[in-house]
N, C-alpha and C positions, 0 to 999 in steps of 0.2 A: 466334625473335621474342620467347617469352617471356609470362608470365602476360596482362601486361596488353594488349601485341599484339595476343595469341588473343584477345580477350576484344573490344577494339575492330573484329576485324576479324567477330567474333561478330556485334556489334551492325550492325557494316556490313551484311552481305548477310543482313539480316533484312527479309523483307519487311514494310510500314506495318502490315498485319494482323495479322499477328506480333506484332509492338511492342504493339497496341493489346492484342491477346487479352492481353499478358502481364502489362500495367496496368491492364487490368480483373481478371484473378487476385487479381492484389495487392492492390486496390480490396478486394478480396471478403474475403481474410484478415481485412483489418485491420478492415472492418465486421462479419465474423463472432467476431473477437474482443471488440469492444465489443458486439454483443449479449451473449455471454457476462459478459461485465461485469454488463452494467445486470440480467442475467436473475439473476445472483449477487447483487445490489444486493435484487430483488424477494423473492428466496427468504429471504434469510438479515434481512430489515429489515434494515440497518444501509450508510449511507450509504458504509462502506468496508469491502468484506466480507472483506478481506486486507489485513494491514500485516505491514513490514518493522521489526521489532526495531535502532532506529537508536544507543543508548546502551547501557551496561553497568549501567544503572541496576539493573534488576530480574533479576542474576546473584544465584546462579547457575540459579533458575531456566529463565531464556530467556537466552541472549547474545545480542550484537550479530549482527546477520545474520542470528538465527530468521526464521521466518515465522510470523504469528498467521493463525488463522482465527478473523474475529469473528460475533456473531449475537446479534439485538437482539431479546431477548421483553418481552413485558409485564410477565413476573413481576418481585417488587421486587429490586431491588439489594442484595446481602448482606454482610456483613462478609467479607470474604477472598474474595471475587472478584476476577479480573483484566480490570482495563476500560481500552480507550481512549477518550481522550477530549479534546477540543478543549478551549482556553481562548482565549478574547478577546483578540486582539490574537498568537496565533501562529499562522502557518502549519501547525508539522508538528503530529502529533497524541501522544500522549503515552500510553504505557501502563507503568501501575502498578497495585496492588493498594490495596482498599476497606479502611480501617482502619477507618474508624466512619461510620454512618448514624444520622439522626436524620431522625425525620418528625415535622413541626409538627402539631398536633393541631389547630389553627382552619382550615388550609387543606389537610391530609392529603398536600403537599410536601412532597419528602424532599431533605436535604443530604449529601452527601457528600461524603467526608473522605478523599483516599487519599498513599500512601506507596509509594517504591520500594523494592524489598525491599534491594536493596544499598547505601541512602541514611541516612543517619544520621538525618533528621526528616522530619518530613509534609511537603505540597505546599504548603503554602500561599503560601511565596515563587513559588512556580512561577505561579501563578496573577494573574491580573489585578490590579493595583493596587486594595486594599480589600474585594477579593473573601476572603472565608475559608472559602468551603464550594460544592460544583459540585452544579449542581441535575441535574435527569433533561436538559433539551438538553443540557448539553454531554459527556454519555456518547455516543458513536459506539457503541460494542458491547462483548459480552464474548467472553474470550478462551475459545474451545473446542476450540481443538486447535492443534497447532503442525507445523514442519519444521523440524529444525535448520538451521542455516549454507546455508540455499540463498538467502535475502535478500541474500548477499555480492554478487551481478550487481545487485542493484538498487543496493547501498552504493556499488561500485566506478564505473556510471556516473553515478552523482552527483556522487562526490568529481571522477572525471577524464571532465567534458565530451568530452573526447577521442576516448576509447573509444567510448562512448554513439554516436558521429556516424560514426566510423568503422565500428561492428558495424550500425549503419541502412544506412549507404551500401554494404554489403559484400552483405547481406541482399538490398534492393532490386537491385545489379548483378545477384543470383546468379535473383532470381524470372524479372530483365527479360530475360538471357541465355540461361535453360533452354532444351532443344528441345522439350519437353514442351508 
């Protein structure tokens, strides 16, 4: 009969009980996963406590596909830090390195000034129309540890939607058919 046979004829003689225990499971994964999230969220301050290395900008230190781990203190932001950090009007988040800080003296606000290491000039095109310098909001975190090329599963179902819906629906078949 073959993979998918076995598999419908799985879900056939499953009792309603069955069914339901096995999408409460699943239920429970995916909410114990976003606890882990938001409890990541709390520990480390920083609104995104893991990014995927999306550019070759900042080779060779990090490539495309690292993983960053980030983490948001108090202390000030330093020349030669690696911070990511939103700009006004894009989506993804951006990580480069702190080229120069300057703190205003009447208001004790600091601007920052940063560059990719593999880029030929600073950020400033990057940034918002008239903007020339990122205050402390639009830093997300700094970067305190990494993993090489494991980002490649986030990069890959982005670029191909495909994949991403195929490895869900494959996932999900495999929770809701277990005998377990």
């Amino acid at each position: 009969m073959g993979f998918v046979g076995d598999t419908v004829e799985s879900i056939r003689s499953m009792q309603i009980r069955q069914v339901l225990a096995q999408i409460i499971s699943l239920g429970m994964i995916v909410t114990s996963a976003l606890i882990i999230w938001k409890g990541l969220i709390v520990v480390t301050g920083s609104e995104s406590p893991v990014v995927v290395v999306l550019s070759g900008s900042m080779e060779p230190g990090f490539k495309r596909g690292d993983i960053l781990f980030l983490h948001m203190s108090k202390d000030p932001i330093r020349t030669g830090e690696i911070v990511v950090f939103n700009v006004d009007g894009r989506e993804i988040p951006i990580v480069h390195r702190v080229i120069k800080v300057h703190e205003r003296q009447d208001t004790k606000e600091v601007d920052i000034l940063t560059k990719g290491d593999n880029n030929f000039g600073d950020d400033r095109l990057l940034y918002a129309q008239g903007q020339l310098w990122l205050q402390q909001h639009h830093i997300m975190g700094r970067a305190v540890g990494y993993l090489p090329h494991v980002g490649w599963v986030t990069i890959i179902m982005t670029e191909k939607p495909f994949i991403k819906y195929l490895l869900i629906g494959a996932l999900g078949l495999l929770v809701i058919t277990s005998k377990e």
